[in-house]
C-alpha positions as CSV (number, residue, x, y, z in Angstrom):
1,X,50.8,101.7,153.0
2,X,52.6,103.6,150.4
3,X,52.3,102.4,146.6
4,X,55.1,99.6,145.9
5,X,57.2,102.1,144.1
6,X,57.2,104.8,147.0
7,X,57.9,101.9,149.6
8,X,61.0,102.0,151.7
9,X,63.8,99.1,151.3
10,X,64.4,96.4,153.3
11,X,67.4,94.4,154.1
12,X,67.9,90.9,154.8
13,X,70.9,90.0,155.6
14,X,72.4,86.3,155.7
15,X,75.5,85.5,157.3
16,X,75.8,82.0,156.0
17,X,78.6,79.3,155.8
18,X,78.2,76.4,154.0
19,X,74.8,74.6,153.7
20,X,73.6,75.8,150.2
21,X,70.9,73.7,150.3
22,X,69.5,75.4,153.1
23,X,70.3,78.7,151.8
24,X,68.1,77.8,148.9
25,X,65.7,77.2,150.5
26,X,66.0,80.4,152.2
27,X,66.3,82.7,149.4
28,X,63.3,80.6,147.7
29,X,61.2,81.6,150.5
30,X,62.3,85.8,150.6
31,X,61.9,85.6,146.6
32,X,57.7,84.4,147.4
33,X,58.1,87.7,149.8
34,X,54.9,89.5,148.2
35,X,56.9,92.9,149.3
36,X,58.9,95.3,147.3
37,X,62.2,96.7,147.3
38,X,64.4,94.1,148.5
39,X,68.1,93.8,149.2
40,X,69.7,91.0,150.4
41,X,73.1,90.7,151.8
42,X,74.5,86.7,151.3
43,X,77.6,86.9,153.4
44,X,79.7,83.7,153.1
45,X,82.2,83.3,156.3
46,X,84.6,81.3,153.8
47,X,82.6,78.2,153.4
48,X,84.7,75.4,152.2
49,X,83.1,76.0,148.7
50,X,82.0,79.2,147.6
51,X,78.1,80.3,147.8
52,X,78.5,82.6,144.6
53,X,77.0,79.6,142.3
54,X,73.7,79.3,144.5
55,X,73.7,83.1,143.7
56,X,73.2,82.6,140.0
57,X,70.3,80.5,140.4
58,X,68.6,83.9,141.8
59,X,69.3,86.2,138.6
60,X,66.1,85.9,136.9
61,X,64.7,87.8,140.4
62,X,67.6,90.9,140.0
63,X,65.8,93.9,139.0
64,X,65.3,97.8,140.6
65,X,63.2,96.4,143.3
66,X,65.0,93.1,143.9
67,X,69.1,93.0,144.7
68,X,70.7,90.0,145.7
69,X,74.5,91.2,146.9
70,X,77.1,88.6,147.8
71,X,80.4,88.9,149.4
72,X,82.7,85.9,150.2
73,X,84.9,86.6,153.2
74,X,89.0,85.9,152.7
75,X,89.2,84.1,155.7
76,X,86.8,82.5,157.8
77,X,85.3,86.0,160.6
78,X,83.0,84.0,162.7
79,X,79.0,84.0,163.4
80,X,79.3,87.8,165.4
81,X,81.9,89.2,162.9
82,X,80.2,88.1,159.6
83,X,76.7,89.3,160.9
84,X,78.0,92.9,161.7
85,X,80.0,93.2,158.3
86,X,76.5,92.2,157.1
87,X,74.9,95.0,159.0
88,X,77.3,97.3,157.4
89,X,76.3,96.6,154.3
90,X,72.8,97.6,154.3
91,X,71.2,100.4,152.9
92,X,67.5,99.7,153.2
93,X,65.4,101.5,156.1
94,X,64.2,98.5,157.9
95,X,66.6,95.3,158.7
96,X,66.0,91.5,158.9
97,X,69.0,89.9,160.2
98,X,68.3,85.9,158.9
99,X,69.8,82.7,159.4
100,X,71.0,80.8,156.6
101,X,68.7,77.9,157.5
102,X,65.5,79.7,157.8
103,X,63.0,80.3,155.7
104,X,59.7,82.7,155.6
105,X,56.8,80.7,155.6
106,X,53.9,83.5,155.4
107,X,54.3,85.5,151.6
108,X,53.3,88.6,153.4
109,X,55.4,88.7,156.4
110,X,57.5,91.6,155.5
111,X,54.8,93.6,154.1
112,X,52.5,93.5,156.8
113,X,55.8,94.3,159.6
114,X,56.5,97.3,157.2
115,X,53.0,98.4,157.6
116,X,52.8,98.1,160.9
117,X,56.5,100.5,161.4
118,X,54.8,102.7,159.3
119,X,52.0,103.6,160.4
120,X,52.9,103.7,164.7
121,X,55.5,105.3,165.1
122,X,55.9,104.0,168.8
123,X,56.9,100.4,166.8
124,X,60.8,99.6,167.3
125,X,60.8,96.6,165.8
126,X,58.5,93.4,164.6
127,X,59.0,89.7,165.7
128,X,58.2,86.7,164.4
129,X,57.7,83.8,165.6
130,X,59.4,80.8,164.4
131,X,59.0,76.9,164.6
132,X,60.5,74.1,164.8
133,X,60.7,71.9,161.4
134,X,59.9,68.4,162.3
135,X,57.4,69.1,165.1
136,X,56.5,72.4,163.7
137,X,56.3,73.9,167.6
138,X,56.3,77.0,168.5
139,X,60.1,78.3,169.4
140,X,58.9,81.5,171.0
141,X,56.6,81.2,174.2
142,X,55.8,84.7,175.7
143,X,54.5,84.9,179.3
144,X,50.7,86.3,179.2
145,X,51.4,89.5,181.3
146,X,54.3,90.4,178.5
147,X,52.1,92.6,176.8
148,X,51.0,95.2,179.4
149,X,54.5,95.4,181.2
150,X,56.4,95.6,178.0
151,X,54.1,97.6,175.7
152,X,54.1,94.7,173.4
153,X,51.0,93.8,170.8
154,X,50.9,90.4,169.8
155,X,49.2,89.4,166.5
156,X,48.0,86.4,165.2
């Protein structure tokens, strides 16, 4: 993998409304994110109160490596609408698109997906899996045969 300072950027964007509590807890977990350059795109659909506060609490992070952009929409755009205004604001070469209620529970999630687009090229795109918070099951189930038929490498 390249040196941190040679790395490519990579987006995150949230298209969030209302819930700062959970949005917390989601930029908490991309801030623990052991890889650099960051951006991350909070777009608020017009929650009833503004997310730009819960943005503060992130300054200390803000550096060349680490931007947290927020926009707060004028009137209220919907889920499909925010998320591609969100896409249109990134700049970075790879792109998570996040809920505002997740959270990254592996530190090195995005660093071992970048290394893994960059070094075979043949790889589209990385999945995680996700699960659920009280029962902490699995959300995603994949059939055994998906790997052959679809080209796909599962890791643990």
């Amino acid at each position: 993998m390249k040196p941190a300072f040679q790395r490519e950027t990579v987006s995150i964007i949230i298209p969030a409304y209302n819930n700062p509590e959970y949005t917390r807890t989601t930029l908490k977990s991309i801030t623990a994110q052991h890889y650099r350059p960051l951006e991350i795109i909070l777009s608020d659909d017009n929650s009833p109160a503004s997310l730009e506060p819960l943005t503060k609490e992130f300054d200390e992070f803000q550096n060349d490596h680490f931007k947290l952009r927020y926009f707060r929409q004028p009137s209220n755009l919907g889920v499909m609408d925010n998320f591609t205004f969100s896409v249109k604001q990134a700049t970075g070469k790879y792109l998570i698109p996040f809920a505002h209620d997740n959270r990254f529970t592996d530190e090195s999630f995005i660093s071992e997906a970048v290394e893994i687009m960059e070094t075979h090229s043949a790889c589209h795109m990385c999945v995680a899996n996700a699960v659920y918070e009280k029962t902490r099951e699995a959300m995603l189930h994949l059939p055994d045969n998906i790997k052959a038929k679809d080209r796909w490498e599962i890791l643990e």
